[in-house]
Backbone bond lengths (Angstrom), bond angles and torsions (degrees), N, CA, C in turn:
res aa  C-N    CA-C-N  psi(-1)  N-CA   C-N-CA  omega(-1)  CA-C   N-CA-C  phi
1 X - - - 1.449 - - 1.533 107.96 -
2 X 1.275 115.95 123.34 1.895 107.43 177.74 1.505 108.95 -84.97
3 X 1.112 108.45 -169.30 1.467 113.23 -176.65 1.601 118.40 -85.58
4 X 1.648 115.25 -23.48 1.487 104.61 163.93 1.851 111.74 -57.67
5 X 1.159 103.85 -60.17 1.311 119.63 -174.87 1.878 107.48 -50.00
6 X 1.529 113.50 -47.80 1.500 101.00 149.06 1.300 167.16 -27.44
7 X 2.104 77.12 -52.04 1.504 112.54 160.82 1.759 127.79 -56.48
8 X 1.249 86.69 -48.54 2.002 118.28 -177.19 0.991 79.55 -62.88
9 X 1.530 147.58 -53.50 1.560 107.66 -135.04 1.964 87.25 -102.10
10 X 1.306 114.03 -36.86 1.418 88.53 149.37 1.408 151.76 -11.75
11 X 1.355 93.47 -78.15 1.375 93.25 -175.42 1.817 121.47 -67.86
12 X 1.344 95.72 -41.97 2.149 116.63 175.04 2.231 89.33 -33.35
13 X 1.819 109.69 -54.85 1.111 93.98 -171.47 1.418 122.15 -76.90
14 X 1.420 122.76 -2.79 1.368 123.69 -161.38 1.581 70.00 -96.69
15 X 1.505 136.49 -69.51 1.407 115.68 -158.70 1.378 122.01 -45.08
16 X 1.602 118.09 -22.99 1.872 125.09 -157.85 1.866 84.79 -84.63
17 X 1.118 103.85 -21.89 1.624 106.57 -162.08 1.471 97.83 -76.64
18 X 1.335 102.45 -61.44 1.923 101.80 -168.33 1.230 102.30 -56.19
19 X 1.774 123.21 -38.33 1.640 114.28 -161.60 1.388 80.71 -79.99
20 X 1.018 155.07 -82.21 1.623 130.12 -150.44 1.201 114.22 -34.52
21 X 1.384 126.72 -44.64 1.793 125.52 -166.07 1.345 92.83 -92.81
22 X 1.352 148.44 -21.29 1.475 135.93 140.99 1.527 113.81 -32.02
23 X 1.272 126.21 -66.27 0.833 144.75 161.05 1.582 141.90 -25.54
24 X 1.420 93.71 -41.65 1.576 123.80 -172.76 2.317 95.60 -89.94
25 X 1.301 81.11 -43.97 1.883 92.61 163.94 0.671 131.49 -31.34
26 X 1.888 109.43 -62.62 1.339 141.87 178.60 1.712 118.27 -44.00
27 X 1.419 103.86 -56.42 1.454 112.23 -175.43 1.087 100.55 -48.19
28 X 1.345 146.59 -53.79 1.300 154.98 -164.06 1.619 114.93 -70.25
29 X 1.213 98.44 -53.01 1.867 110.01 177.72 1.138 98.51 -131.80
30 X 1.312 103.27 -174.05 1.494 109.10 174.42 1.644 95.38 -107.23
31 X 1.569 107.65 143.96 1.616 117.92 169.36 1.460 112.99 -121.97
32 X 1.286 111.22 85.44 1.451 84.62 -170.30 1.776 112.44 -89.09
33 X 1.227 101.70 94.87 1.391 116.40 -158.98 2.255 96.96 -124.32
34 X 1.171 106.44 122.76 1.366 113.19 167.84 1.716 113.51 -120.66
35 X 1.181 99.23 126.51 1.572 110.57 178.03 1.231 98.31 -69.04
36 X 0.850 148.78 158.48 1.905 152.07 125.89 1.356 116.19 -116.67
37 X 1.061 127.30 -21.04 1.627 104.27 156.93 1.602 102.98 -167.42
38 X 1.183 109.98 161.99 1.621 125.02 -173.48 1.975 107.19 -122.84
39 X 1.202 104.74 120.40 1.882 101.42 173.19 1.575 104.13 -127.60
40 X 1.005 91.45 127.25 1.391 102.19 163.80 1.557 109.14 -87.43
41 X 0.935 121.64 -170.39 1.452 152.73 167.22 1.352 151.05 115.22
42 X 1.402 167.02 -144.56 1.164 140.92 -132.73 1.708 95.64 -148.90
43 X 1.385 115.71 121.46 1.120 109.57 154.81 1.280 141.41 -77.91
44 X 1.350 113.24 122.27 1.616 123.74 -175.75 1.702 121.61 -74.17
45 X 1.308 135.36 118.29 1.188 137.08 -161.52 1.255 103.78 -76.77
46 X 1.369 127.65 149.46 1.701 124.68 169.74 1.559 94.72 -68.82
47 X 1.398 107.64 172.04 1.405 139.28 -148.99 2.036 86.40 -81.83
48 X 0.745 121.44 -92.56 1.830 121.48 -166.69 2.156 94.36 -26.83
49 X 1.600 111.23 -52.59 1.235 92.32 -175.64 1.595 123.43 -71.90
50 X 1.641 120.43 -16.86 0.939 109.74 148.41 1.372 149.39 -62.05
51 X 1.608 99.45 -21.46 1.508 110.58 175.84 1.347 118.95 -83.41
52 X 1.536 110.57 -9.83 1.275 116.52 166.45 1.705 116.56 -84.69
53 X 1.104 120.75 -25.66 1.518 134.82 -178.40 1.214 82.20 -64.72
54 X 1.293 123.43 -82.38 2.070 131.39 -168.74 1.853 100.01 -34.59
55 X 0.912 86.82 -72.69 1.994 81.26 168.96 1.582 127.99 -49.69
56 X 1.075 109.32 -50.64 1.887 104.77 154.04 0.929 113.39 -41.98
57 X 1.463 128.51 -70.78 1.469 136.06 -161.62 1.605 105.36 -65.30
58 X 1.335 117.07 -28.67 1.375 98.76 -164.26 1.894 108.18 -84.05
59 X 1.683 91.07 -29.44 1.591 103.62 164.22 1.657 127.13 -39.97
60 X 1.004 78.48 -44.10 2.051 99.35 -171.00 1.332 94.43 -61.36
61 X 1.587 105.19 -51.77 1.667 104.90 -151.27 1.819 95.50 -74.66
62 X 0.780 126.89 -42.52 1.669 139.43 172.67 1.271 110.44 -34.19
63 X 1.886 118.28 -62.97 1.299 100.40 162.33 1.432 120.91 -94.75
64 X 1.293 129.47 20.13 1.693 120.89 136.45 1.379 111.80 -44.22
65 X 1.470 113.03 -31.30 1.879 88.32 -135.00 1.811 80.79 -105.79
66 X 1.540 119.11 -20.04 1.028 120.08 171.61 1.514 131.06 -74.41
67 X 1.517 115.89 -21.09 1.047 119.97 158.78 1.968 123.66 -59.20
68 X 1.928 85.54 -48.53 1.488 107.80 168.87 1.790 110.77 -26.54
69 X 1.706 103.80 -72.26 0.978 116.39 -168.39 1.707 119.42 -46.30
70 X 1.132 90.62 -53.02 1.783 122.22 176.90 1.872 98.28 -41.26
71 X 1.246 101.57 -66.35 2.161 101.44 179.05 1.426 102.95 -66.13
72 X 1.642 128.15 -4.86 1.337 98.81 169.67 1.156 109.70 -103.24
73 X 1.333 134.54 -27.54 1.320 130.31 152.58 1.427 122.08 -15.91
74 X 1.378 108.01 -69.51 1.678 120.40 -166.83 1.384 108.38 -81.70
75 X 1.497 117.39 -7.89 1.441 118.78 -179.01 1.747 102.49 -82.97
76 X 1.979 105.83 -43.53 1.314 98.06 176.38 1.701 117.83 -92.32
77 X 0.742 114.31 31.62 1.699 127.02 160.79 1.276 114.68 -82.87
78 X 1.779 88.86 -53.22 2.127 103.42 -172.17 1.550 104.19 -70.61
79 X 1.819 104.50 -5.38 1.584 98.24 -172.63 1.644 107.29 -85.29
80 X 1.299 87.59 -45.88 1.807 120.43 177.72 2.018 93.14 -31.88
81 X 1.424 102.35 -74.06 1.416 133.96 -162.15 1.863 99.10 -45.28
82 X 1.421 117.31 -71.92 1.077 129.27 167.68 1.759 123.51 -35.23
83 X 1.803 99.29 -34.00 1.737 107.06 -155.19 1.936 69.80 -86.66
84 X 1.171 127.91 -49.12 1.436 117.03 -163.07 1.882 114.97 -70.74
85 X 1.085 116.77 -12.63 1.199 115.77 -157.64 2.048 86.74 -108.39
86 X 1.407 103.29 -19.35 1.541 109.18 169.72 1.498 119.14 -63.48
87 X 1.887 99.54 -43.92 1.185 109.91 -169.55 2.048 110.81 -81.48
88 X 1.176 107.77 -18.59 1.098 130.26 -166.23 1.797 89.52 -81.58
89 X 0.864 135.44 -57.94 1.928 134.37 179.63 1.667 102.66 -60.78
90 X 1.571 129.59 -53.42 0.993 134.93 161.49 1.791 104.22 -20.34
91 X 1.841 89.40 -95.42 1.601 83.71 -155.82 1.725 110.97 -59.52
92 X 1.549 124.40 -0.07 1.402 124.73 163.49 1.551 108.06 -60.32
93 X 1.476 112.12 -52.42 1.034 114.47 -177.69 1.885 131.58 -66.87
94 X 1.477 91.32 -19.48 1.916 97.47 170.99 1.264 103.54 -105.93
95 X 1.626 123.09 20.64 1.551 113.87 178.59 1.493 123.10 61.18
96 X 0.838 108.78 35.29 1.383 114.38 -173.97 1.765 144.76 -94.12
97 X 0.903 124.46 147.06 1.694 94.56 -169.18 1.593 95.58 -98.32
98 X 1.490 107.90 178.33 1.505 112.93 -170.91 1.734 105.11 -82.59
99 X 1.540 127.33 -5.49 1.278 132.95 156.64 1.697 100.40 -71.81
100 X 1.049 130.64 -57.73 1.476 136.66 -153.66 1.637 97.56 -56.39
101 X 1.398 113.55 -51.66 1.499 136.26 -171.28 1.300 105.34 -49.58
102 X 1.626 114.25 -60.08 1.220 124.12 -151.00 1.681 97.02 -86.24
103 X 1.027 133.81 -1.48 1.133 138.40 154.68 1.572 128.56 -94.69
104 X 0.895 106.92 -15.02 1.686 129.19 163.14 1.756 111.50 -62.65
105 X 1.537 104.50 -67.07 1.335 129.38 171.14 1.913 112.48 -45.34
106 X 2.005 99.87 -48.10 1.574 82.71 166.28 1.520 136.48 -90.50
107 X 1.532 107.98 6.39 1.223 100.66 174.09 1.631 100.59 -76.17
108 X 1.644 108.81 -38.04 1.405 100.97 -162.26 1.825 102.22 -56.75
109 X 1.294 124.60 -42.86 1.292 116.77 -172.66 1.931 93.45 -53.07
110 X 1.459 116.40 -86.33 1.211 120.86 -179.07 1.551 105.02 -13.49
111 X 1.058 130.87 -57.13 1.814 134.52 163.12 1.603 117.16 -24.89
112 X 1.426 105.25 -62.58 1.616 125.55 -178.00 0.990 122.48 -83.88
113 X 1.744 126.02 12.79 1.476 119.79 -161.16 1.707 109.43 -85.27
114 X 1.331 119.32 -16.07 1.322 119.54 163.85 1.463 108.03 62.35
115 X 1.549 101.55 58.46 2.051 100.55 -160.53 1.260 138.26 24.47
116 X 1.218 87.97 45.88 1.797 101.80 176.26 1.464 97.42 -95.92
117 X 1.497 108.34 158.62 2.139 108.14 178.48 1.437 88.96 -75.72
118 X 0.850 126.26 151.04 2.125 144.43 168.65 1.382 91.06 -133.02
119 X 1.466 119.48 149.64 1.017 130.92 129.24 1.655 106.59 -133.60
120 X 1.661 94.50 141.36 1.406 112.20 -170.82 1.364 122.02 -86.95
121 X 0.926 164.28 55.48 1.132 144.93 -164.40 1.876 121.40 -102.93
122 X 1.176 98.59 131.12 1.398 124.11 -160.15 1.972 116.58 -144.85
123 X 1.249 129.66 144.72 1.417 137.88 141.77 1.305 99.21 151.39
124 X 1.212 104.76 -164.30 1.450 128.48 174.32 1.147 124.81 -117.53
125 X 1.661 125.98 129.63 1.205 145.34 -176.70 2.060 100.52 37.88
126 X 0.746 120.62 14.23 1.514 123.02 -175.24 1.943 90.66 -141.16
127 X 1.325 100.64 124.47 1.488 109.89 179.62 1.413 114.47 -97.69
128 X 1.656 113.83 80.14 1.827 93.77 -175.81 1.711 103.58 -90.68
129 X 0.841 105.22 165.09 1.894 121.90 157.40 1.149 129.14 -72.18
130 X 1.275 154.29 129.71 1.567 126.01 114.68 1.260 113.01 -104.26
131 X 1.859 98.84 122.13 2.005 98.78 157.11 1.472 116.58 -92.88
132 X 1.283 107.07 127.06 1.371 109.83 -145.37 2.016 70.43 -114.83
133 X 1.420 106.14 128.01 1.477 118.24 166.90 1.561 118.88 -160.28
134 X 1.607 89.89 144.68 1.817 106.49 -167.25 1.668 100.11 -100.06
């Protein structure tokens, strides 16, 4: 159903409505009152108040999307925070030193690279390589 056809059936009931309570009037007094037609529809704003609506709206949405941004920030911080304090019980838990770890961590990438080019690079005060290629 579109919205003229919405409209129509609107209004047909707003007219059956008033002529009944016209009607209902009548018994009482006389009204000599005839409906002939009922329109609804929407008032259109001149142009400056529309251009001000477009500027409201675009305001709002600006700090929507800036607030938006803002909870994903602090959501991936608390992720950050959590993924380190995860990794931190881990290598507590395999005894590990923070060299041992960080070499642990690149095989696992080197593991997951899914033939992508990697190059690894990792150690201390000694610069080794791996070119890791499929």
């Amino acid at each position: 159903m579109s919205n003229r056809e919405v409209l129509a059936k609107f209004d047909d009931r707003i007219k059956q409505s008033m002529r009944q309570y016209v009607a209902s009037l009548s018994r009482k007094a006389n009204f000599p009152i005839d409906i002939q037609q009922v329109i609804t529809d929407r008032v259109m704003p001149n142009k400056e108040q529309l251009e001000e609506m477009n500027k409201t709206a675009a305001s709002i949405q600006a700090k929507q999307t800036q607030e938006k941004r803002a909870e994903m920030e602090l959501a991936r911080a608390k992720a950050e925070r959590n993924k380190a304090v995860a990794d931190k019980a881990y290598m507590t838990e395999l005894n590990l030193s923070p060299a041992q770890f960080i070499q642990l961590r690149a095989w696992d990438v080197i593991e997951k690279k899914n033939g992508a080019n990697i190059d690894v690079l990792f150690g201390g005060g000694e610069t080794p390589m791996w070119n890791i290629r499929r």
